[in-house]
TORZANU-234467 format. One record per residue: residue in three letters; chain; x negated, y negated, z of N, C-alpha, C in turn; residue number from 1. Coordinates in steps of 0.2 Angstrom, whole numbers. Each point is the difference from the previous one (the first is absolute). Layout:
// TORZANU-234467
[rec 'Ala','A',[X,Y,Z],[X,Y,Z],[X,Y,Z],NUM]
...
END
This chain:
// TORZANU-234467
[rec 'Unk','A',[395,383,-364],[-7,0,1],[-3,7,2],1]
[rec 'Unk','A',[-4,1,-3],[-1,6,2],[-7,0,6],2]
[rec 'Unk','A',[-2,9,2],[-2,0,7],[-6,-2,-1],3]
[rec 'Unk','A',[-5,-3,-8],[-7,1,1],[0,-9,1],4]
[rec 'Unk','A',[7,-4,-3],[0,-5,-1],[-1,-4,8],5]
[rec 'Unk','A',[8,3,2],[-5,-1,8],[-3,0,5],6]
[rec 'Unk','A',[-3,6,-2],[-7,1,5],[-4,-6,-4],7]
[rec 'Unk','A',[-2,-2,-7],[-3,-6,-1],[1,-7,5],8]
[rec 'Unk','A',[6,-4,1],[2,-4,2],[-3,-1,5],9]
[rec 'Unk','A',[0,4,6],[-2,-1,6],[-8,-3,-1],10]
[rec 'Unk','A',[-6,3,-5],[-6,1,-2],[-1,-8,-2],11]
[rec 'Unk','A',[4,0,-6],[0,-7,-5],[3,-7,7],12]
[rec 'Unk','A',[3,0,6],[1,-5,4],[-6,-1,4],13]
[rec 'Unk','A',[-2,6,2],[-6,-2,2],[-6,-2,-1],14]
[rec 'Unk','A',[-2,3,-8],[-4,-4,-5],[2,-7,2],15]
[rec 'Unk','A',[4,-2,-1],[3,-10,-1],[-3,0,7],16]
[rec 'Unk','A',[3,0,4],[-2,-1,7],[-6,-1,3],17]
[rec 'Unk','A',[-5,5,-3],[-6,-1,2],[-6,-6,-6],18]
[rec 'Unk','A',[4,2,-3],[-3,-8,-7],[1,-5,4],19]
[rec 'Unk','A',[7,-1,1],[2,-5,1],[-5,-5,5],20]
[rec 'Unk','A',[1,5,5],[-2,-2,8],[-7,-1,0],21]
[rec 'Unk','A',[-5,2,-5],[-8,0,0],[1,-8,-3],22]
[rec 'Unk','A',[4,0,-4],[-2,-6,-5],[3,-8,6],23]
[rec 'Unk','A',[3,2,4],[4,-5,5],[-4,-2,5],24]
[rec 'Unk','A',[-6,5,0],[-6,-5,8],[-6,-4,-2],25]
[rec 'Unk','A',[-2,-2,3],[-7,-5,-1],[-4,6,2],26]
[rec 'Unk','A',[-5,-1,-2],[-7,3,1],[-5,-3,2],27]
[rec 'Unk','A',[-1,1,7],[-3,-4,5],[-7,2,0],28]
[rec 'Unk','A',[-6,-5,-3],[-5,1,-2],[-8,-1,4],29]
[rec 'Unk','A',[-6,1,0],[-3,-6,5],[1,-6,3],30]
[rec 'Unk','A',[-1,-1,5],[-4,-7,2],[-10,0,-1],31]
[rec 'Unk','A',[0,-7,-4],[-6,1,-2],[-3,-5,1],32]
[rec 'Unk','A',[-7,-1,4],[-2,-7,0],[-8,-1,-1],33]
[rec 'Unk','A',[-2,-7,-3],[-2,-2,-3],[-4,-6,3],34]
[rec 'Unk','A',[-8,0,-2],[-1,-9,2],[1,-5,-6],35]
[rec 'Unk','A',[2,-5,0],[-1,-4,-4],[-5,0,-4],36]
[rec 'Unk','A',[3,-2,-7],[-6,2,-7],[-4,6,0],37]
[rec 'Unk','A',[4,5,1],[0,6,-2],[6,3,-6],38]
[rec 'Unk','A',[-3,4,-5],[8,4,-3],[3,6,5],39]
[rec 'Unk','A',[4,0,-1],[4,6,2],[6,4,-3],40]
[rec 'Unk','A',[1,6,-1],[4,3,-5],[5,4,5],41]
[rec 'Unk','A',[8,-4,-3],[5,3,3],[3,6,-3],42]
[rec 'Unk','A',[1,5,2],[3,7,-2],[7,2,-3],43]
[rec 'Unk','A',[2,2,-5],[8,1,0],[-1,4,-8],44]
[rec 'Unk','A',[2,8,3],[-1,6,-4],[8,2,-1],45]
[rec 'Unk','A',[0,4,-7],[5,4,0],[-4,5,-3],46]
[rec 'Unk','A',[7,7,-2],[-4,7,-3],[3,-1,-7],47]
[rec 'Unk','A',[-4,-5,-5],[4,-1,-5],[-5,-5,-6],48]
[rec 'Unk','A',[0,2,-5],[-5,-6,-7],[7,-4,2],49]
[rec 'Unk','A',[-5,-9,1],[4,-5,-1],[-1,-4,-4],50]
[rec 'Unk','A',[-5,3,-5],[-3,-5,-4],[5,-3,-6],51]
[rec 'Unk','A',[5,3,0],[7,-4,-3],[6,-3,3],52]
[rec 'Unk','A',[-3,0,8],[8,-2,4],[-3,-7,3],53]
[rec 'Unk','A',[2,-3,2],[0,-8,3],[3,3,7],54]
[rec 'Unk','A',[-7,-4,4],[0,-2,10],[-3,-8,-1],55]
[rec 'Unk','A',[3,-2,6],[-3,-6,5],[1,1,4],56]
[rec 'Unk','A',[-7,-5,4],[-2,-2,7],[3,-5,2],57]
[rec 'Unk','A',[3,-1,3],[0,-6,5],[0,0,8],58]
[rec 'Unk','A',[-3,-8,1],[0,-3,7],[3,0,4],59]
[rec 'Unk','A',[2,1,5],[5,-2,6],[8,1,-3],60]
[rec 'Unk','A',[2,4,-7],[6,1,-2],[0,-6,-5],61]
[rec 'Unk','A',[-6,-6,0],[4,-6,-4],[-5,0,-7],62]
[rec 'Unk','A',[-7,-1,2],[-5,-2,-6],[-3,6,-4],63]
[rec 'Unk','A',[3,-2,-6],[-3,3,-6],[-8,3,2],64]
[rec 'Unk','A',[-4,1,2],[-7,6,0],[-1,3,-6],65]
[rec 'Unk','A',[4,3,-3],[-3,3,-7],[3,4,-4],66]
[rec 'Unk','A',[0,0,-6],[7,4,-4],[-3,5,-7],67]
[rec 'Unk','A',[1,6,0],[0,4,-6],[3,3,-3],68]
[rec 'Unk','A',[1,-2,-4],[7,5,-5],[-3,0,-9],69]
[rec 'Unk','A',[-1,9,1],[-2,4,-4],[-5,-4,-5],70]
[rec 'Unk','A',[-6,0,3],[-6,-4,-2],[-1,-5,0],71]
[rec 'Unk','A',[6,-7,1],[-2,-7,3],[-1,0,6],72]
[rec 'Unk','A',[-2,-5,1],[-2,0,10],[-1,-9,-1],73]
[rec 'Unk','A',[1,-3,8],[-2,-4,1],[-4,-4,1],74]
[rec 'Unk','A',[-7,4,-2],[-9,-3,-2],[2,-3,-6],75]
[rec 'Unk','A',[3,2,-5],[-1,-2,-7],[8,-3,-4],76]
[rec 'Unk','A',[2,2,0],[8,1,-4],[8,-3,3],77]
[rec 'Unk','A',[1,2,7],[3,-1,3],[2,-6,4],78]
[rec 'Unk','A',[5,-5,0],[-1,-6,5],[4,2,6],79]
[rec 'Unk','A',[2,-6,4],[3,2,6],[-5,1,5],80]
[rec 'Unk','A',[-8,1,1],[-3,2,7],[-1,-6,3],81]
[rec 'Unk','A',[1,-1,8],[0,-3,4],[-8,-6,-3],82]
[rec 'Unk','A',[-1,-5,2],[-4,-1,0],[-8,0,4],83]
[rec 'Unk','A',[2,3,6],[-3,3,5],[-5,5,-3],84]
[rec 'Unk','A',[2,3,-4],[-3,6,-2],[-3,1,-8],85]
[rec 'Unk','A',[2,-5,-3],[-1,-2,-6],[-9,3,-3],86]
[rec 'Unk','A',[-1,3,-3],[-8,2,-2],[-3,4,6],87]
[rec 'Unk','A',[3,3,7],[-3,4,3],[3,5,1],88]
[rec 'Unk','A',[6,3,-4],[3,8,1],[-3,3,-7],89]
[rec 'Unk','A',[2,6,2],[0,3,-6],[1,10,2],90]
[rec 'Unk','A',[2,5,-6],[1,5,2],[-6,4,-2],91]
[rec 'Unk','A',[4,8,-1],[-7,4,-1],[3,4,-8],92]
[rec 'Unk','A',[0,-3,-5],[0,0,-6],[1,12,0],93]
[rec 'Unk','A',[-7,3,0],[-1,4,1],[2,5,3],94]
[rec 'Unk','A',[5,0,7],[2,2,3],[9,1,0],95]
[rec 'Unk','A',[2,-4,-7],[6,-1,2],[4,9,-3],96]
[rec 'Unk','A',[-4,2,-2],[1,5,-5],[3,5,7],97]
[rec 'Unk','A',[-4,-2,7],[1,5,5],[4,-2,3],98]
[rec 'Unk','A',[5,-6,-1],[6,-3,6],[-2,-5,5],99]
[rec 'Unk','A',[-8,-2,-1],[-4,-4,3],[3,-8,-3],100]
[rec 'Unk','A',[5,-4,7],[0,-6,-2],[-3,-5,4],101]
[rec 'Unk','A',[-6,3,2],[-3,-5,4],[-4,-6,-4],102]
[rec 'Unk','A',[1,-5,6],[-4,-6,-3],[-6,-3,5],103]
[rec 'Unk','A',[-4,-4,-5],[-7,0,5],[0,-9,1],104]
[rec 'Unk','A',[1,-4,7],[0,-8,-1],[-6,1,4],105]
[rec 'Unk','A',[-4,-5,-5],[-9,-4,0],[4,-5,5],106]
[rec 'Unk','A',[-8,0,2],[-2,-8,4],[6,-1,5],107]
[rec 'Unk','A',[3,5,4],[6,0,6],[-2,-8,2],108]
[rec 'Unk','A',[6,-2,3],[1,-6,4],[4,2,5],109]
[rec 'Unk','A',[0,-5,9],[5,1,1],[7,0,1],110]
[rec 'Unk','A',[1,-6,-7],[8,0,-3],[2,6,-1],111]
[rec 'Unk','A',[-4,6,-2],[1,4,-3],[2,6,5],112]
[rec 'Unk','A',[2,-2,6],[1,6,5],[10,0,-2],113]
[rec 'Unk','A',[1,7,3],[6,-1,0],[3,8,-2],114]
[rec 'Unk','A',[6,-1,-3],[3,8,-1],[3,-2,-7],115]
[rec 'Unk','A',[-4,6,-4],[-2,2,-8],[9,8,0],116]
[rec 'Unk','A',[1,-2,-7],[6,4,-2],[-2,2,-7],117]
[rec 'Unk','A',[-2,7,-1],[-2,2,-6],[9,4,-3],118]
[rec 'Unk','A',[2,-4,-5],[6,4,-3],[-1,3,-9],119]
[rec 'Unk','A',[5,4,0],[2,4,-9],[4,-3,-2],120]
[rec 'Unk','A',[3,-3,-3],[4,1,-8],[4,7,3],121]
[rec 'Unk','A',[-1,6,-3],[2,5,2],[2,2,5],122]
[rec 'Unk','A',[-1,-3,6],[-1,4,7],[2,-7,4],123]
[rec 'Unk','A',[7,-5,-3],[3,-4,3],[-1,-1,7],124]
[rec 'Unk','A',[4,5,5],[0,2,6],[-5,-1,4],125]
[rec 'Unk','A',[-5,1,-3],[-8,3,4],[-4,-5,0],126]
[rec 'Unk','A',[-1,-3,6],[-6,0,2],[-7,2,3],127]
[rec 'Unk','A',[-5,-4,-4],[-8,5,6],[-1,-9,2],128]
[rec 'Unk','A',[-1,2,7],[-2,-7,4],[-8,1,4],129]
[rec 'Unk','A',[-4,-6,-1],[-6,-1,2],[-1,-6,3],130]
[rec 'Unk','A',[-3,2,6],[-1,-7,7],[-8,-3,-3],131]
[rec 'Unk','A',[0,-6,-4],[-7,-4,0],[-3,-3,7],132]
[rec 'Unk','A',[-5,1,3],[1,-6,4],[-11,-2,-3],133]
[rec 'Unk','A',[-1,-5,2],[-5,-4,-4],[-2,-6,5],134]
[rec 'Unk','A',[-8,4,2],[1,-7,6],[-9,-2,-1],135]
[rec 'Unk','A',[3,-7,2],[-8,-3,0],[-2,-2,4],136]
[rec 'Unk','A',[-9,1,-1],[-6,-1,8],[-4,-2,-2],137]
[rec 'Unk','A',[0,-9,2],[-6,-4,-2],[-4,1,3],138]
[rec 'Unk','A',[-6,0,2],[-5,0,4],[-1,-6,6],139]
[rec 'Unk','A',[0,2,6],[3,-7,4],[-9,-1,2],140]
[rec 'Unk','A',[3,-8,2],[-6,-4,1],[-1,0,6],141]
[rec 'Unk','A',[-6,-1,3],[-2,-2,6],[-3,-6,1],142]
[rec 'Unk','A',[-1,-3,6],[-3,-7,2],[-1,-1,7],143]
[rec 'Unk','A',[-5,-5,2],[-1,0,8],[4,-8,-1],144]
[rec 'Unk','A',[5,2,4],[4,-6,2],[-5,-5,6],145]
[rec 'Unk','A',[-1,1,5],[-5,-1,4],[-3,3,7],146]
[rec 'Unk','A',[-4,-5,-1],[-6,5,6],[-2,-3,5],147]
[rec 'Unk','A',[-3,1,7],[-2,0,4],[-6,2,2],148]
[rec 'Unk','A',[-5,-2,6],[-6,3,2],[2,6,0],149]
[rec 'Unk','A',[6,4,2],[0,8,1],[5,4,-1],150]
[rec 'Unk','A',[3,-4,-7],[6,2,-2],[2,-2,-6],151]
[rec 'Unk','A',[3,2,-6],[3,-1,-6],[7,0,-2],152]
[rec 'Unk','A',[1,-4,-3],[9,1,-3],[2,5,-7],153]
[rec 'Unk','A',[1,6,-1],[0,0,-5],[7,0,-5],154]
[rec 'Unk','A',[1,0,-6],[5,-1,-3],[2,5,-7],155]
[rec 'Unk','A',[4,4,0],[3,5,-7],[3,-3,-2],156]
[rec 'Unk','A',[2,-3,-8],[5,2,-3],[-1,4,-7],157]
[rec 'Unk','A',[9,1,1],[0,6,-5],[5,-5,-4],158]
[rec 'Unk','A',[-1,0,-8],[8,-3,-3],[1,4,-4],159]
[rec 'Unk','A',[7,-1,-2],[3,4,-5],[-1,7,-2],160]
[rec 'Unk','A',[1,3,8],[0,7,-1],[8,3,2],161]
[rec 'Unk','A',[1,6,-4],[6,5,-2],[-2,6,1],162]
[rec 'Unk','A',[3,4,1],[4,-1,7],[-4,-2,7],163]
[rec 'Unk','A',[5,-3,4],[-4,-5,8],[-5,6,1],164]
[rec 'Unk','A',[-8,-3,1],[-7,4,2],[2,-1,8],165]
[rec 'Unk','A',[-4,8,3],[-2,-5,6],[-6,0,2],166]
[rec 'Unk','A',[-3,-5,0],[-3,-5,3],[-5,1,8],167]
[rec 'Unk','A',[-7,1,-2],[-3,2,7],[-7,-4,-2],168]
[rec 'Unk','A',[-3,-2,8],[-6,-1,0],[-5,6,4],169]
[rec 'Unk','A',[-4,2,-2],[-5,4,2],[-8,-2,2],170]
[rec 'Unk','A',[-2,4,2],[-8,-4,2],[-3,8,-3],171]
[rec 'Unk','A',[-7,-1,-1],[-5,4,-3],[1,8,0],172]
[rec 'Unk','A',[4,1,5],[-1,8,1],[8,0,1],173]
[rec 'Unk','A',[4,-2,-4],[6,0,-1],[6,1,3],174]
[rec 'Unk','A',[-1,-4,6],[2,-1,6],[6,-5,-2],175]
[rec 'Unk','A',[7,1,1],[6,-4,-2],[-3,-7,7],176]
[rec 'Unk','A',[0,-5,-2],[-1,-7,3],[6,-3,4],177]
[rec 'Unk','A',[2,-3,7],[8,-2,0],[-2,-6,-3],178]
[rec 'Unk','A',[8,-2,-1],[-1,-5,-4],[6,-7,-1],179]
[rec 'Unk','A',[0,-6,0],[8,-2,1],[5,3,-8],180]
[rec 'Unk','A',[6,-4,4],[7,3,-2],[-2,0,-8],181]
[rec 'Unk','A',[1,1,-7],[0,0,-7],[6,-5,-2],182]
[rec 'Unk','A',[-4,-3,-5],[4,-6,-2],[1,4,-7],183]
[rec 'Unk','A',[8,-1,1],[3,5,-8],[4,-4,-3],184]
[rec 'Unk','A',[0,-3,-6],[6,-2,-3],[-2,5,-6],185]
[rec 'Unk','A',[9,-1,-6],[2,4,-2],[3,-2,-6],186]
[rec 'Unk','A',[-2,1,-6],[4,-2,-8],[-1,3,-4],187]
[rec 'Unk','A',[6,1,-2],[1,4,-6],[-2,8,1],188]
[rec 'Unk','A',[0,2,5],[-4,7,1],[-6,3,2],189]
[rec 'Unk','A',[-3,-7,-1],[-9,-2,3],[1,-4,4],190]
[rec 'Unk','A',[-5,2,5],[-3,-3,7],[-7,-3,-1],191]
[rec 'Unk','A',[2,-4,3],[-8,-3,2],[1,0,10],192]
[rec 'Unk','A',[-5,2,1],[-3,3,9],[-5,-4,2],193]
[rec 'Unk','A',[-2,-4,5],[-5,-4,1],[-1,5,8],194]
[rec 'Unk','A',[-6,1,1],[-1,4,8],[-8,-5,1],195]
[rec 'Unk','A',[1,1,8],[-6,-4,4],[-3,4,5],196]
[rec 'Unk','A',[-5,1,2],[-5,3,5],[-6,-4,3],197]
[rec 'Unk','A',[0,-1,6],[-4,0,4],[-7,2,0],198]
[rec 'Unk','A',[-5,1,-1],[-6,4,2],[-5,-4,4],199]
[rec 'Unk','A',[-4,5,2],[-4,-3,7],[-7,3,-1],200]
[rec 'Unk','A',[-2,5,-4],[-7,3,-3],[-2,-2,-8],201]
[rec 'Unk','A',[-6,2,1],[-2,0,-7],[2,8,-4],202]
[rec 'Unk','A',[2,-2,-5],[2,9,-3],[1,-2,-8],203]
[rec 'Unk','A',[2,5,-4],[3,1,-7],[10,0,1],204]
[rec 'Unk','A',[2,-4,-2],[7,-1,3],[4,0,-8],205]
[rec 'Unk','A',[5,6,2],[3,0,-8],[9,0,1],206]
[rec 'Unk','A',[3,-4,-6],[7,-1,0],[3,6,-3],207]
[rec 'Unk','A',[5,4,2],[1,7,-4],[7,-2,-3],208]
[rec 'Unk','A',[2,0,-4],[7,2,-4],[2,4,-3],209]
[rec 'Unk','A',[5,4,1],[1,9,1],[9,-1,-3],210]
[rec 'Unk','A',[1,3,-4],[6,1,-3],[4,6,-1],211]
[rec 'Unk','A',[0,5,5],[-1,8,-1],[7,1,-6],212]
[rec 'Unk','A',[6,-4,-2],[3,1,-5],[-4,2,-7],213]
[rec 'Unk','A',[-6,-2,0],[-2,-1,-8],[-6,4,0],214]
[rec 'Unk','A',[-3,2,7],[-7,4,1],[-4,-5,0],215]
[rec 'Unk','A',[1,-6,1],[-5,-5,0],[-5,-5,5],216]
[rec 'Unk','A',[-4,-1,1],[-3,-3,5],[-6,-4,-1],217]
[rec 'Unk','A',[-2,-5,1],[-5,-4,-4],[-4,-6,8],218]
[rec 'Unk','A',[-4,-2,0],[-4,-3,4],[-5,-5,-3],219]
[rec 'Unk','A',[0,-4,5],[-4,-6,2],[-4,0,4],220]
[rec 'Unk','A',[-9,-4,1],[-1,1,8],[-3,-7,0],221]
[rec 'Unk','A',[-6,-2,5],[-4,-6,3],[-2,2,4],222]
[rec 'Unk','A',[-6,-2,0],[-6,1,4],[0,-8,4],223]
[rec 'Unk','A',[2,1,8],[-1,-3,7],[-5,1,3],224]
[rec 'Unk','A',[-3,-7,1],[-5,2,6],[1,-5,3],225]
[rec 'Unk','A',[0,1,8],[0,-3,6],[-2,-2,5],226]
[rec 'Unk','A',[-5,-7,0],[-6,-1,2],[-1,3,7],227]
[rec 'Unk','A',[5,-1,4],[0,6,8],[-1,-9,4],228]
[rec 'Unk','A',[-1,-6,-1],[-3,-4,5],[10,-2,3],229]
[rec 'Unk','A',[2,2,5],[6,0,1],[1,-4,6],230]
[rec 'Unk','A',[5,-4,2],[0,-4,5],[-3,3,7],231]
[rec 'Unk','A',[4,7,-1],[-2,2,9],[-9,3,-3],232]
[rec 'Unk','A',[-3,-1,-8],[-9,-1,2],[-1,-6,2],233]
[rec 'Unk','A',[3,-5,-4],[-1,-5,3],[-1,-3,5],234]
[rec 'Unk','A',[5,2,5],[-1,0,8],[-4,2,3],235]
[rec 'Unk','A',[-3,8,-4],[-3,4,3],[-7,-4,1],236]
[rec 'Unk','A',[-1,-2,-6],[-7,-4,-2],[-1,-5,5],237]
[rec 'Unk','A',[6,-5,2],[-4,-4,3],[2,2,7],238]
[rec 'Unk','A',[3,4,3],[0,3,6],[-7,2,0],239]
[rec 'Unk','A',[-3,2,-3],[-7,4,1],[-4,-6,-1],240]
[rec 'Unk','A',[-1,-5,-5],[-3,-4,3],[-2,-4,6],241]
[rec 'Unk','A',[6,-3,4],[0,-3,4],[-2,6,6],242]
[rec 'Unk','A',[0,6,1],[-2,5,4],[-7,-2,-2],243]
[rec 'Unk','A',[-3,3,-3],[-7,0,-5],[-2,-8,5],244]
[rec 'Unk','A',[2,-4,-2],[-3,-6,4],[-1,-2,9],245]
[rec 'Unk','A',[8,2,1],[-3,1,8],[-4,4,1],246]
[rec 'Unk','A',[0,9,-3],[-8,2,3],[-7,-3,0],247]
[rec 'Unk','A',[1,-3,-6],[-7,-4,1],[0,-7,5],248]
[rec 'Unk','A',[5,-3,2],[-1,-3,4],[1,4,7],249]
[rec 'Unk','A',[1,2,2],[-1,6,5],[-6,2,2],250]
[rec 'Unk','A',[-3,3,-7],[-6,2,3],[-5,-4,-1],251]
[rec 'Unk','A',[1,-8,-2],[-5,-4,1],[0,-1,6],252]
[rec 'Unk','A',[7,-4,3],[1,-1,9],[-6,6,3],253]
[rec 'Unk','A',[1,8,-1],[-2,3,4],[-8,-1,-1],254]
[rec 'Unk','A',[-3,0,-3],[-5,0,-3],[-4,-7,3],255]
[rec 'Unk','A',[3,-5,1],[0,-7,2],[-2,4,8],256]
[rec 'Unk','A',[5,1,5],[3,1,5],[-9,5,1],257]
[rec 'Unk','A',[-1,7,-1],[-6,0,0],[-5,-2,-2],258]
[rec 'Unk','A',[0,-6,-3],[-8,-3,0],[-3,3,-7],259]
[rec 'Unk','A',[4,2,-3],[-3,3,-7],[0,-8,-4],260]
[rec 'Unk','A',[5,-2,-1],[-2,-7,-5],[2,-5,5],261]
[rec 'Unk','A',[-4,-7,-3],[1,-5,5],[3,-7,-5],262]
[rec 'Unk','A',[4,-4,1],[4,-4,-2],[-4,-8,1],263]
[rec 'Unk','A',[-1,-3,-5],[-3,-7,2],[4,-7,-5],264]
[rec 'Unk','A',[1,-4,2],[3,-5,-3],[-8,-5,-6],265]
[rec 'Unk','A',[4,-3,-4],[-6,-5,-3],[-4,3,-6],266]
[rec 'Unk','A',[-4,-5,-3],[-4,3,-6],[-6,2,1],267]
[rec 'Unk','A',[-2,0,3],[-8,-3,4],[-3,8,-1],268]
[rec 'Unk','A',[-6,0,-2],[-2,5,-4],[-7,2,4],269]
[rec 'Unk','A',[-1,-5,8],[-6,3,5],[4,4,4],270]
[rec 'Unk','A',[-6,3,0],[1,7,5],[2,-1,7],271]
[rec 'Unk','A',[3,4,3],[1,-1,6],[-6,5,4],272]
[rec 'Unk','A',[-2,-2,4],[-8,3,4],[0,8,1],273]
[rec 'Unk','A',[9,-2,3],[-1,6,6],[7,4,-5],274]
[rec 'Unk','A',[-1,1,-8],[7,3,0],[-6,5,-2],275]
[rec 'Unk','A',[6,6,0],[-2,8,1],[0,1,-10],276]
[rec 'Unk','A',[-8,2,-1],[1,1,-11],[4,8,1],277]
[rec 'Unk','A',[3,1,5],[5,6,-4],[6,-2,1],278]
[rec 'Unk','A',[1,-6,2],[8,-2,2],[3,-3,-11],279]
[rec 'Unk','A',[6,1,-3],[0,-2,-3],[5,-9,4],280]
[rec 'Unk','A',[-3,-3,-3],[3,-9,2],[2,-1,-6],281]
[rec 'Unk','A',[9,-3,0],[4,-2,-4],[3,-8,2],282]
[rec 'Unk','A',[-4,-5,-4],[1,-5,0],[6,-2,0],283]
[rec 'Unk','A',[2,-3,2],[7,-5,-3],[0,-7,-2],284]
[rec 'Unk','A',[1,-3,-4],[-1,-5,-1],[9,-6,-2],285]
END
């Protein structure tokens, strides 16, 4: 062997060893998230025309998602795609020229969250990995459970929302409300959250649902009003009547006592001789 053949050797090992080793990792890609019934395009590039090589997508390492190999694709030609995804994937025809094997899924659901693996034909080894997550935000209801002279029950729920919201009640100038404990059960990845508050004013009272995974937030409100007539008015009220009445009999007694008014029994409607016409006389009968 000679010395120029040597000095190759060393060069040509390294070349293997650096292919090799690129072609043997994942390519850890986004996490990207989404509301429900939205599209959204998942990413997965090389430096290379792959408009004559064949990649698939799949789900969770299991479901078929989507197949192209050198002009057939799984919108048209191809069988095998999960049924999950059937008439909503598709790639980018026009781009393939630049190593672009991304795909674009319409009308997301949140079956659809999960961990995507774009592979080659070519590029056995390799994978590019993309985190979906996909969450949904019904718009939660509200209701007055019940009321009081000075007081209201009020009632959120949220159903079938992904990922768990949390869940606030607010009054008109966006003042977080305390509120009791939250009713949460939990299926298949959706929650449903039932929350209750108290109120004691009339105001604009609004139920919030906040998802900060998905940048989302959505709102409820109801207009309470509270008539104010409350047991301790109640009280109030007749405490002040009964006040209100002894003073008038107070100051009739006084009034009696100095000779202001004169009290007489009977119906009899002749006058008495000697009564004073500035005295008021209050008959009783």
């Amino acid at each position: 062997m000679t010395s120029t053949t040597m000095e190759l050797v060393p060069l040509l090992s390294l070349c293997v060893l650096t292919w090799s080793g690129s072609t043997s990792a994942d390519v850890q890609g986004p996490e990207i998230k989404v509301k429900e019934g939205s599209d959204v395009t998942l990413p997965c590039n090389i430096t290379e025309d792959i408009e004559s090589k064949r990649f698939h997508w799949k789900k969770d390492g299991q479901k078929e998602v989507y197949v192209y190999d050198s002009g057939l694709s799984s919108s048209q030609d191809l069988s095998g795609q999960s049924d999950q995804f059937k008439g909503r994937v598709s790639h980018f025809p026009g781009e393939l020229k630049n190593g672009d094997a991304s795909i674009k899924i319409r009308n997301t659901k949140v079956a659809d969250s999960g961990n995507y693996t774009c592979e080659f034909r070519d590029l056995p080894n390799q994978k590019f990995l993309v985190r979906l997550l996909v969450g949904a935000a019904s718009k939660p209801s509200v209701t007055i459970l019940d009321e009081g002279n000075d007081w209201a029950l009020l009632q959120c729920e949220v159903h079938g929302a992904s990922p768990k919201p949390d869940v606030q009640w607010q009054d008109s100038d966006g003042k977080t409300l305390p509120a009791e404990e939250p009713q949460v059960s939990e299926r298949g990845g959706s929650y449903d959250i039932i929350l209750q508050t108290t109120v004691t004013k009339t105001d604009t009272y609004r139920c919030v649902a906040t998802q900060e995974e998905i940048r989302h937030q959505v709102h409820a409100e109801t207009y309470v009003r509270i008539n104010g007539f409350s047991t301790g008015h109640v009280v109030g009220v007749a405490v002040g009547s009964v006040l209100g009445t002894l003073l008038v009999v107070l100051l009739l007694a006084v009034l009696r006592a100095k000779g202001f008014i004169k009290c007489s029994k009977g119906q009899s409607k002749t006058t008495v001789p000697d009564e004073d016409p500035n005295q008021l006389v209050i008959k009783l009968t």
